[in-house]
N, C-alpha and C positions, 0 to 999 in steps of 0.2 A: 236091462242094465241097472246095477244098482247104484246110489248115491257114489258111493267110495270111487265107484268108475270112472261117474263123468266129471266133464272139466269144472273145475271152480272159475266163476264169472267175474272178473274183473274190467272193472269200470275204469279207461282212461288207458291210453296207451302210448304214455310220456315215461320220464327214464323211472319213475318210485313203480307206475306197474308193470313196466318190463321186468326192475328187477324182482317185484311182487311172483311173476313165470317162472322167473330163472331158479329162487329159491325154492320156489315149489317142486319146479321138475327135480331139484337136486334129489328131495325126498320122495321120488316116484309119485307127485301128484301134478295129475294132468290141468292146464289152465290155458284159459281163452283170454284175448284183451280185447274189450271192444270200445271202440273210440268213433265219435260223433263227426271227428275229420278223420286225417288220415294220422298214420303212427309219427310221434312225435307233433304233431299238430300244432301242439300251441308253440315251440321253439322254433319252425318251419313260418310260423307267423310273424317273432321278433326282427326286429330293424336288419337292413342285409346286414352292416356295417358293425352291429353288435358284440363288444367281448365281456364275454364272463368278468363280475366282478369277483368271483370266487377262483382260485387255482385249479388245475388243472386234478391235483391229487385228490382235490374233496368234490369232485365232481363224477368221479371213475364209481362203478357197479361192478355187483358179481366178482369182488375181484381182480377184474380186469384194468391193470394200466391204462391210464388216458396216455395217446403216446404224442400229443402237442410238440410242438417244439419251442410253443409258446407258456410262457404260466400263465396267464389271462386267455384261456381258448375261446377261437371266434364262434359265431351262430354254425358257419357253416363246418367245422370243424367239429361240434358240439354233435347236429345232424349226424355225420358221419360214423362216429363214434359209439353213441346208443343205439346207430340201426347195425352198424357192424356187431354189438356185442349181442342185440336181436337176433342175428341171423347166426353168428356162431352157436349159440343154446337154443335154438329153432324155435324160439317163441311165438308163436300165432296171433295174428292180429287180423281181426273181422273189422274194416273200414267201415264209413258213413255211416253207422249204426248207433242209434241213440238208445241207451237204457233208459226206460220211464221210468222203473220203479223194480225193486228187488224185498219180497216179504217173505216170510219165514213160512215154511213149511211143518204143518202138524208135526209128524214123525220124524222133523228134523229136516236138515238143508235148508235151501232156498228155492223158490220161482221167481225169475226175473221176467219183464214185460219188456219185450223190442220192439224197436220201430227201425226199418231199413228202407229206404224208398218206398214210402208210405204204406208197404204192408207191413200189420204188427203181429207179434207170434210169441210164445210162451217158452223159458225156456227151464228145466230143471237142472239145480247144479248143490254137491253139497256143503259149497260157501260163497258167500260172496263179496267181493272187494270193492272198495270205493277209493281211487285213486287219480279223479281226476285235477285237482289242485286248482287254482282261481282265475290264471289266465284268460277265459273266455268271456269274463262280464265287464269290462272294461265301466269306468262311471263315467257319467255326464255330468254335464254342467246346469241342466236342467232350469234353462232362461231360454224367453224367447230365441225362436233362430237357429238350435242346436241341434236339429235335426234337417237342417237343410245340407243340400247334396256335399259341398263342399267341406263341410266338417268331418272330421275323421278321429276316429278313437285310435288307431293304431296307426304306427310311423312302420314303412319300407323303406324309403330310399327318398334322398332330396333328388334326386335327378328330375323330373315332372316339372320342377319347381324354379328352375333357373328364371333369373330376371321377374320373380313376381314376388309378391308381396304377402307374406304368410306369417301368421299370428300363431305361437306357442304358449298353450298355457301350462304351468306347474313349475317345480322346484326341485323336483328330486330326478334322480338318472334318465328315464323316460323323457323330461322334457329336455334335460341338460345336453343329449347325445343328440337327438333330436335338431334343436336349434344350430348349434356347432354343427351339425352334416350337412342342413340346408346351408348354413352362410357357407359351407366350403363348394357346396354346388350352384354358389350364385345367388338364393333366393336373401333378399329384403325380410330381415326376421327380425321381430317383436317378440319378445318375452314377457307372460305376464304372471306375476308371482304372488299369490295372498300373502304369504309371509315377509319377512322381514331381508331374507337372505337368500342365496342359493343354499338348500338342505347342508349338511356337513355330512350325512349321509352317501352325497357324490361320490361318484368314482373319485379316488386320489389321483388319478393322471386328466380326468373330466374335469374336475372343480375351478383350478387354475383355468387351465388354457379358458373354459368360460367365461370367469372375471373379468377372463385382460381382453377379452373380445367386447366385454360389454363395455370397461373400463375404456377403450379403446373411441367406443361408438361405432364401430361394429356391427355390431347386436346391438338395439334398441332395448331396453328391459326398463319394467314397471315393476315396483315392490308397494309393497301394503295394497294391494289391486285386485278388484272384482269385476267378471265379465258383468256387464246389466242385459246387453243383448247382441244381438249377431245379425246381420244383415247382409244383404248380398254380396256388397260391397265392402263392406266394415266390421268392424268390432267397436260397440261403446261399451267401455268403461268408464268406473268409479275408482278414481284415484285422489288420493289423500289432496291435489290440488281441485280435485271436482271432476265434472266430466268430460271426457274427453274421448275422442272417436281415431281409432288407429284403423286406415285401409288394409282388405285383409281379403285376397283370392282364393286362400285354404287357410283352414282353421284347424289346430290339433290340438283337444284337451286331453293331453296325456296325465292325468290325472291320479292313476292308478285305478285299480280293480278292488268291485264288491267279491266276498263269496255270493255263491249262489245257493241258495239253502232250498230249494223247489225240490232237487231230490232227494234230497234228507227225509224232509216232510211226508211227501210221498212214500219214502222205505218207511215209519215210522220212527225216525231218528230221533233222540229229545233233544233239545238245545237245553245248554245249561248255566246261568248267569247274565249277566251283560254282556258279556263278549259271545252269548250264543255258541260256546265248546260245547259239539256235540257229546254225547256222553258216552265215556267207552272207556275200556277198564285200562290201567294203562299199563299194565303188565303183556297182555293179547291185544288189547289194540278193539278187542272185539265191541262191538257199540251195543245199546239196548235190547238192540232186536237180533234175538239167535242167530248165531251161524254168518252173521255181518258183519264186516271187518272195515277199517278207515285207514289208509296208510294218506303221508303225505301234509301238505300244506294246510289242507282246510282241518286238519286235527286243531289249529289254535281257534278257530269259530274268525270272528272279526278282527283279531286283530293281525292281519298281512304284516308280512315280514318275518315273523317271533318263527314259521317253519319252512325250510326250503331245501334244495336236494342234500347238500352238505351236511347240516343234522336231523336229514329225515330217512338216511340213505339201509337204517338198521330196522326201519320200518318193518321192510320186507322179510328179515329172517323173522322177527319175531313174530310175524305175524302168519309165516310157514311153518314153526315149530307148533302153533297154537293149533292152527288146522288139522297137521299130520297127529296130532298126538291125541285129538277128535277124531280123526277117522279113521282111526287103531280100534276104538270102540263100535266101530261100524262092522258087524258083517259083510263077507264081500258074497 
């Protein structure tokens, strides 16, 4: 079988390389998603409770209507939505599958390196896509204590949590929605904020009702505040009056998320400036290394936020036109 035949490998099977499939199949090129969880994975991960800060319209792929009824659509709604448009353009998605590493081929294309339940295997494809976006590295807090059981990098559901005594750290949406769910399911919640304020960043319908919960006393919240360390029981911090030790049964440094640059490195990807943009042309999208393409969030390198599905969502064509108009010049 030649290049032009087999599937093009796509890394990440969240809605930028679903629609990464879609585009392709539109132009007769065949593609695979291969994702380290399951499809959709990192959205399957976010808070039950979670609604898009983005509308409904600039969330929609392939053209297809988001059919919400909401303009803020929830997690589980979100779900729904990119596996339905999945399954209508029959997109393929290979589960638990980690890509190591995807290097360029002599005479063109790529070799990709898998690992699937700990056996690994080679695969040949004649492009390949990097579209998994940053959800999966969540940051720490990196003090004593932050690695004991009770600490969590990711918020599900305050339900667990009634009647106990649970410390939030951060400022932006992550902790904002977070602390508000617990206090409506009961739990004793501490906020603790390095900054000055809650972000203005907040959801517009999150920020308020926050305030007046803290304002309230409510919520417990600390501003100009750093964790020092974390113990079984507690949380001590460094607060602008000195230190002081807030009890604490679960701890959630919602923090936000690093990129993960391990597989860049590995494809041979360059990073470029202080913010670490990988380098890639920005016309194809294609990165240093032949025949390798980047769609999606980690296109800005470090600085999270600056690309997300709303204006990442044209990724995908242009980075289908770039391949089919490559593999025109391929022999079949």
């Amino acid at each position: 079988m030649t290049q032009s035949r087999l599937p093009v490998a796509i890394v990440g099977a969240g809605p930028t390389g679903i629609a990464c499939a879609i585009e392709l199949g539109r132009r007769g090129i065949a593609a695979v998603c291969y994702d380290k969880g399951s499809i959709l994975d990192a959205i399957y991960h976010f808070p039950e409770e979670m609604r898009w800060f983005s509308t409904r319209d600039l969330l929609d792929i392939a053209g297809v209507p988001f059919g919400s009824p909401e303009a803020h659509p929830t997690r589980l709604e979100t779900l729904a939505y990119y596996r339905s448009v999945a399954e209508r353009f029959g997109v393929r998605v290979v589960a638990e599958t980690i890509v190591e590493s995807i290097r360029p081929e002599p005479g063109g294309g790529v070799r990709a390196r898998l690992i699937s339940r700990g056996e690994e295997r080679d695969l040949a494809a004649p492009a390949g896509i990097i579209a998994t976006g940053f959800f999966h590295n969540p940051r720490r807090l990196n003090v004593p204590g932050d690695e004991l059981p009770h600490v969590h990098s990711r918020y599900v559901s305050g339900y667990p949590f009634h009647g106990r005594d649970v410390v939030v750290v951060g400022g932006k949406n992550s902790a904002a929605e977070a602390a508000l769910d617990l206090y409506r399911h009961g739990a004793r919640v501490t906020l603790v904020v390095r900054g000055a304020a809650i972000s203005d960043r907040v959801k517009y319908w999150i920020k308020p009702d926050l305030e007046n919960r803290i304002q309230a006393g409510a919520i417990r919240a600390f501003f100009h505040t750093r964790i020092r360390e974390i113990t079984g029981d507690a949380v001590l911090l460094d607060t602008p009056g000195g230190e002081e030790s807030v009890p604490a049964e679960a701890v959630f440094p919602l923090i936000g998320y690093s990129p993960d640059f391990a597989l860049f490195e590995r494809c041979g990807i360059r990073m470029e400036g202080p913010q670490h943009v990988p380098a890639h042309d920005p016309e194809t999208l294609e990165t240093n290394v032949p025949d390798l393409y980047l769609a999606g969030a980690m296109l800005a390198g470090t600085e999270i936020g600056k690309i997300f599905i709303e204006n990442s969502r044209h990724h995908a064509g242009m980075i289908a036109a770039a391949i089919a108009e490559r593999l025109r010049l391929v022999p079949a």
